[in-house]
Steps between C-alpha positions, in 0.01 A plus 500: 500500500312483196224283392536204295276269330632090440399408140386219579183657672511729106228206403232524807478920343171566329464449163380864291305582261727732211449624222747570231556841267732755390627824648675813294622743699438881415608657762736475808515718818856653573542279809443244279211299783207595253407418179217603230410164305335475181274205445300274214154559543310326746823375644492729785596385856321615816564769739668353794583150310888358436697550165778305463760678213704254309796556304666250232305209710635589862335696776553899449235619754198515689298795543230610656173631273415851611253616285359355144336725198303326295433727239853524432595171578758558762593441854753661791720247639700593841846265509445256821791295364830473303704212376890477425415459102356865407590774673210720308291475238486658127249714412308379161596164549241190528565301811348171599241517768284298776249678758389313820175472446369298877569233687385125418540372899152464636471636857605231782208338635381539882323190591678384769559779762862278643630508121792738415456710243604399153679853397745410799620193368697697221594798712892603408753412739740681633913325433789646739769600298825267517791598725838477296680471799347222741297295217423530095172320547206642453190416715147534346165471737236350294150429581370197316136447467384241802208242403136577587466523898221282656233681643591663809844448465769796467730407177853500605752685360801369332815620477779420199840364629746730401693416177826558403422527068671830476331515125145518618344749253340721714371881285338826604155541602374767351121624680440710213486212218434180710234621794139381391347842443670676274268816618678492867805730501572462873818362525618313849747619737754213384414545118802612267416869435602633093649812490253595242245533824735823602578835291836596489479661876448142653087639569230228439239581210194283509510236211223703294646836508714592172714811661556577119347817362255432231509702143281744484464512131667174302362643128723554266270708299251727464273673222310796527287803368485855609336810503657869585689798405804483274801766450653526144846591613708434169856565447555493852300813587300601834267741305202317481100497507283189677285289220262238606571148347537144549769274531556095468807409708655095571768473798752184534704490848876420424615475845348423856646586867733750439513688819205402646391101611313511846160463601438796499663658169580348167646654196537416128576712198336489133512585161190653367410581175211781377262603211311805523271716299434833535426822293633857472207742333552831449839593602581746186146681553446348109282224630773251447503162623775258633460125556745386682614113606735540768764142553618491830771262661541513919662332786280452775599506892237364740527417851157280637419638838210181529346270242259789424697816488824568279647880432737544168731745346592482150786648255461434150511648120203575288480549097151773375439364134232709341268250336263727300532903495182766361573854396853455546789634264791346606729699294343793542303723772448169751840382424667619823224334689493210289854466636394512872262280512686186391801340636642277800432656868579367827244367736575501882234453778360319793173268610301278642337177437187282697410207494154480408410088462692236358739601322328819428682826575437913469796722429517836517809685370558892567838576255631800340349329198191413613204427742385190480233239596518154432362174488723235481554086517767289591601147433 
C-alpha cells in the first residue's frame, strides 16, 4: 500500500522560505548519488538544508547538502531524489537552483487542552488501490478540518462519502521535500523509500554518509626547488662521479585512477619537467672547469597511500649542456672529456612525497641520477 497525498490538502502545506542561485558541477562520484558543486560567492547553501536542481525549467533533483567550503565556494550534495527528465547531470554546466531555507508555519498553539492539534489536520491519507476486477472506483479517506469545538466538547470526526471521480489527482508524498523540518531524515514505516537510501547490495547508509572515496590530492600541479647530489651520466654511460647542485622542477598530472581508486589507494601519473645546475672542477687534473645545465623530461608514477603520503617512480631522458667551461681545450688535451661530459642520459628512480600544510609538499627522490630533496607546491 503506498502512501498518497490528495492535492487538494497541497494548499494547507507550509509555505518556505528559498532562496534562489546557481550550481556547476565539477565533479561526480561513479555511482553517480554524489556531487561536488561549485558556487557564486556568498551563494552557499547550508549543511543539512534542501537543493532543488533544475534543468531547462523542470525539476532534475533534490539533494541533500553534506558538507559546504567556503573558501572555495563549494558544497557536497548526496541525491535524495530523481525525476523522469534528467537522468544525470553534466559536469561544467550552470544549473538553476533553490535551497530550503525553513519553514514559514508558526508552531500550533496549545491553549485549549480538548483542541486537536493543528499538524493533524493535514496529515496524508492513506487511498486503497482500485480493484480491476470487482470495481474501477477509487475510494479516498479524507479528513476535513471540523470548526472550533466548544469548550469541553470532543470535535467529531468527519468522514468523506466515497466518490466515484476516477480523475481525482491524487501525487506522491514525498517526507524528504514536504515534512516541516527539512533537518529530520527519519522516514516513517509507510513512507516511499528511494533507492538512492541503499548501495548497490540493498544495505541502508545513513543520509549523511558519502560511501565515495575522497581524492587525496585534486592538484594538477606542482612547482618546486631542490637541493642534492647529481650524476653526469652523458652519452648513456654508468661511469660517473656525485656533484652537489640544485635543481628547479614543475609536474602536470595527465591522467588520474589508473589502477588504483579506493579509499585507501589512489594513483595518477605526470609529466615533469627539470632544470639543474651543477659543476664538474677538476676532472683533467688541469684545473678545468665544466658548467653544466642539465634539461630533463620525465613521466611520473605515484600511487597516494593517504592525503599525506605519496611514493613515485620515474623514467625519463635528460640533455647536460655545458654553459660556461675554464681551462678547457676542447680540441685538444680535454677534448675526450669535453665529449663525456655533455649529452642526453637517462634518468630512472623512485620517491616519496609529504604533505607538509596546504598545499605544501617535501619530495625526496633517490635515482641513478640523483639524490634529491625538495620543496615543492601544488595548485
Amino acid at each position: 500500500m503506498s502512501l498518497l497525498c490528495v492535492s487538494a490538502h497541497a494548499e494547507t502545506l507550509p509555505q518556505i522560505e528559498a532562496h534562489q542561485f546557481d550550481s556547476i558541477p565539477i565533479q561526480k562520484s561513479q555511482s553517480g548519488r554524489v556531487y561536488l558543486f561549485k558556487v557564486d560567492e556568498n551563494r552557499l547553501p547550508k549543511t543539512g538544508n534542501l537543493v532543488l536542481i533544475q534543468d531547462h525549467d523542470k525539476p532534475a533533483m533534490a539533494f541533500r547538502v553534506l558538507r559546504s567550503d567556503l573558501n572555495k565556494s563549494e558544497y557536497i550534495g548526496k541525491k535524495i531524489r530523481r525525476y523522469d527528465q534528467t537522468g544525470e547531470l553534466k559536469i561544467n554546466q550552470k544549473y538553476f537552483s533553490i535551497e530550503k531555507v525553513a519553514d514559514l508555519l508558526s508552531a500550533p498553539e496549545q491553549d485549549e487542552p480538548h483542541q486537536a492539534p493543528a499538524k493533524k489536520l493535514a496529515a496524508p491519507v492513506r487511498a486503497s488501490p482500485p480493484n480491476p476486477v470487482e470495481s474501477s472506483e477509487t475510494t479516498v479517506t479524507e479528513i476535513a478540518p471540523s470548526p472550533t469545538p466548544a469548550e469541553g466538547v470532543e470535535p467529531a470526526k468527519q468522514t468523506a462519502p466515497p466518490t466515484t471521480d476516477s480523475s481525482l489527482d491524487v501525487e506522491e508524498f514525498d517526507q524528504d521535500l514536504d515534512e516541516g523540518n527539512s533537518q529530520n531524515l527519519n522516514k516513517g514505516p509507510d513512507a516511499t523509500t528511494s533507492d538512492e537510501d541503499e548501495d548497490e547490495n540493498g544495505s541502508p547508509h545513513h543520509p549523511f554518509e558519502v560511501e565515495e572515496s575522497s581524492r587525496f590530492d585534486h592538484y594538477d600541479n606542482m612547482l618546486g626547488f631542490g637541493v642534492g647530489y647529481f650524476k653526469n651520466m652523458s652519452n648513456f654511460s654508468l661511469n660517473s662521479v656525485s656533484l652537489s647542485g640544485f635543481d628547479i622542477f614543475y609536474s602536470h598530472v595527465l591522467n588520474r585512477d589508473i589502477w588504483f581508486q579506493s579509499k585507501t589507494s589512489q594513483d595518477d601519473l605526470s609529466i615533469d619537467f627539470g632544470l639543474q645546475y651543477y659543476r664538474l672542477v677538476n676532472i683533467d687534473l688541469v684545473n678545468d672547469q665544466y658548467t653544466m645545465i642539465p634539461l630533463s623530461t620525465e613521466l611520473r608514477y605515484a600511487i597516494h597511500i593517504s592525503p599525506s603520503f605519496a611514493v613515485h617512480g620515474y623514467l625519463g631522458l635528460q640533455y647536460n649542456f655545458i654553459a660556461s667551461m675554464q681551462n678547457v681545450d676542447s680540441a685538444g688535451a680535454n677534448k675526450q672529456t669535453y665529449n663525456d661530459v655533455h649529452g642526453p642520459q637517462a634518468n630512472t628512480g623512485i620517491g616519496v612525497m609529504f604533505n607538509l600544510g596546504p598545499q605544501w609538499y617535501l619530495r625526496v627522490d633517490l635515482g641513478l641520477d640523483r639524490t634529491m630533496v625538495g620543496l615543492a607546491i601544488k595548485w
